[in-house]
Every structure is written in C-alpha cells, then in structure tokens.
Steps between C-alpha positions, in 0.01 A plus 500: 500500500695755403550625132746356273780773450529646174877464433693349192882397538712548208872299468737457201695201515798305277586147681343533839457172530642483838314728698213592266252245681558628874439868346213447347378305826572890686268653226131257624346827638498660140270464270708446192880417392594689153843298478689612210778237376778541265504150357615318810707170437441387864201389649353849568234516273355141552496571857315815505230358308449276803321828654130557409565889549823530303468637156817404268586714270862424238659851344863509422682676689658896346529665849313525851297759477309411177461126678348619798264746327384243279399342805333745646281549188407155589369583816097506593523622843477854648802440730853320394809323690788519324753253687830370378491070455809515758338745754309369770129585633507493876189454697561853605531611131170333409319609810580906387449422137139374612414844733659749217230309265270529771526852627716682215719828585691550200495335144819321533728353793879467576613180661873493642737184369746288697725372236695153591818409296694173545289426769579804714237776604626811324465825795689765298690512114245760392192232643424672778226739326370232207171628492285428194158479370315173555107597512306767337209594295485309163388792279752746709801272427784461250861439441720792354655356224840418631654164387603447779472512899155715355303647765125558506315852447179552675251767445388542856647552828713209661540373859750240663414113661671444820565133436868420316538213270722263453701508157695180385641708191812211499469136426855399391816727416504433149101550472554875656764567295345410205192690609767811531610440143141518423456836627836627380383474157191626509624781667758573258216510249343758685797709472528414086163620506568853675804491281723525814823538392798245694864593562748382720397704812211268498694188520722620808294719687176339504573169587762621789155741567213203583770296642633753801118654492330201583771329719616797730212847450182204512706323739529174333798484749254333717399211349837334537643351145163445389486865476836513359419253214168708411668833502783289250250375286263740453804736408613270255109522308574847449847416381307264259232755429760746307680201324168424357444843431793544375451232241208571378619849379793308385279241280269817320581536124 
C-alpha cells in the first residue's frame, strides 16, 4: 500500500451551503480540511461537520487575506491545496496534485482556470491566462495582504499543472453582483488606506477603461453578450469602487 499523502486543504467559506458538500467530497485524498467560516446562516457549517477530515473553524470575516492565513496557520501538513468552494477538482487535477506530492519540482504549482458565467464557458474577457496558485509547500506559502483578489507569495521556485479547472464563479445575477459590491468596497478601502486620492478622471476614464479593455483588447468580443454583460458589469464595480472611495473621504471629520 502506498503512503498516505501528506497534504492539508484549506477553504474559507460564508453560505456554501449549496455546493460545499460535493467540494469537500473532491478533497477525500487529503489528509485534512482547515475550513474557515464566517458565521454561515445556511447549512454550510452543519454539513461540513459531516466529514471526519474537515476541521471547522468560525472567524469573522475583515478581508481575504487575513482569512486564508488564519487558515493556513491551522494547517498540520507539509503540503497545502488551496481551492476555491466553487472551483472544481478534476480527476486530472487530483491525479497531478498526487505526482507533484509524490515527486516534487518546485515548492509551489500554477493551475490554469476555466471560468463559467450564466452557464456559458468563458474562452476570452481577460480568462484566457487565469492562472493561479492552488498547491504548494505549507511553510513556503502565504497571502500578500491584499483585501482583495490577494494572491499568494511563495519562497521557492514555482512550476505550472497541465490540467484546467473548472470555475463556477456565478450562481445567480444578483448573487455575482452582490459578490462585485463586495469587492468594490474592499477595494476602495485599499485605496483609503494608500490615501489614494479620487477625482473625476477616475469616474470617466476608468470605468470606460475595464469596460473597452476587457470587451475588445482581451477579446471579450468573443463570448457573445455574455461577454458583453461581464465587460458592463465589471466596469460598473470600478465605477462603484470610486463612489465608495469617494465617500469615505467625504465622511472623515
């Protein structure tokens, strides 16, 4: 028999209720969940505990990077996964995540999404090259900091999976934009932070900027309206982002 691998999994989760028990079902080659909830008022929690290797851990939420590190202070394994609830683990995935383990060449590993939105595989809008860090060293590995969309620094070289998962980022209109709205304001408190200034410029220009960037230089031409709704959206966060901003300069005494 061959040994038991020596990876931990790490997830942060608010009402995942849905989808949280098929996840966790992708993660029975690890050898611990670290799940990290921010007071769910769904069924997540209750159904996690289901799972003999799922750890549950509640921490409110102040921004993503702090969340995910707590979690991976939680971890007891030399290696880590660090998947998304709504990405999915092929048998492909799994299969490379088990050989990297196995026979290591570099402390972390790039894995290449395929983002679906309203039900449509997403080829282009900027999607094309969503590579991101799913596997690496536990010890070597830790979020920068950002609020949001953070990204992981690793102390060590890093090397690229062949496999491409699935990402189900959407689950209703109103749930992505609210999810948007989410992101708008926390990174309008990045900006406060870095006392970035706003003026109008930023209003116009930057909006009009992701929209025609994303829809027309990423191609988001492509994907048909479903492209044209992302590039409309997405443009209209960053409208949101400097309103926010804006307001929060507004409301200092």
């Amino acid at each position: 028999m061959s040994p038991k691998p020596s990876i931990s999994a790490v997830v942060i989760t608010l009402n995942e209720g849905e989808i949280i028990t098929s996840f966790l079902q992708q993660l029975d080659f690890v050898d611990e969940v670290i799940l990290v909830d921010s007071h769910s008022t769904d069924q997540t929690v209750s159904l996690a505990k289901r799972f003999d290797n799922v750890r549950v851990f509640s921490r409110d939420f102040d921004d993503f990077s702090s969340q995910k590190n707590f979690a991976l202070d939680q971890v007891s394994q030399q290696w880590v996964l660090l998947f998304d609830p709504d990405e999915v683990i092929t048998a492909e995935a799994k299969k490379e995540i088990l050989d990297a383990v196995a026979r290591p060449r570099a402390e972390a590993y790039f894995i290449r999404r395929q983002l679906y939105f309203m039900g449509k595989k997403i080829r282009f809008s900027g999607f094309q090259t969503d590579w991101v860090i799913r596997l690496g060293r536990t010890e070597l590995c830790r979020y920068n900091g950002r609020l949001v969309h953070e990204t992981i620094s690793v102390d060590g070289t890093t090397a690229r999976l062949k496999s491409r998962i699935p990402h189900h980022t959407y689950k209703s209109f109103s749930d992505y934009l609210a999810k948007l709205d989410r992101y708008s304001t926390l990174q309008a408190q990045m900006a406060f932070e870095a006392k970035k200034k706003v003026h109008l410029g930023h209003f116009i220009w930057r909006p009009f900027y992701r929209f025609w960037h994303q829809y027309l230089i990423r191609l988001g031409i492509l994907d048909g309206l479903e492209g044209w709704i992302l590039a409309s959206i997405n443009a209209q966060s960053v409208f949101k982002r400097y309103v926010k901003l804006f307001l929060m300069y507004r409301q200092m005494p």
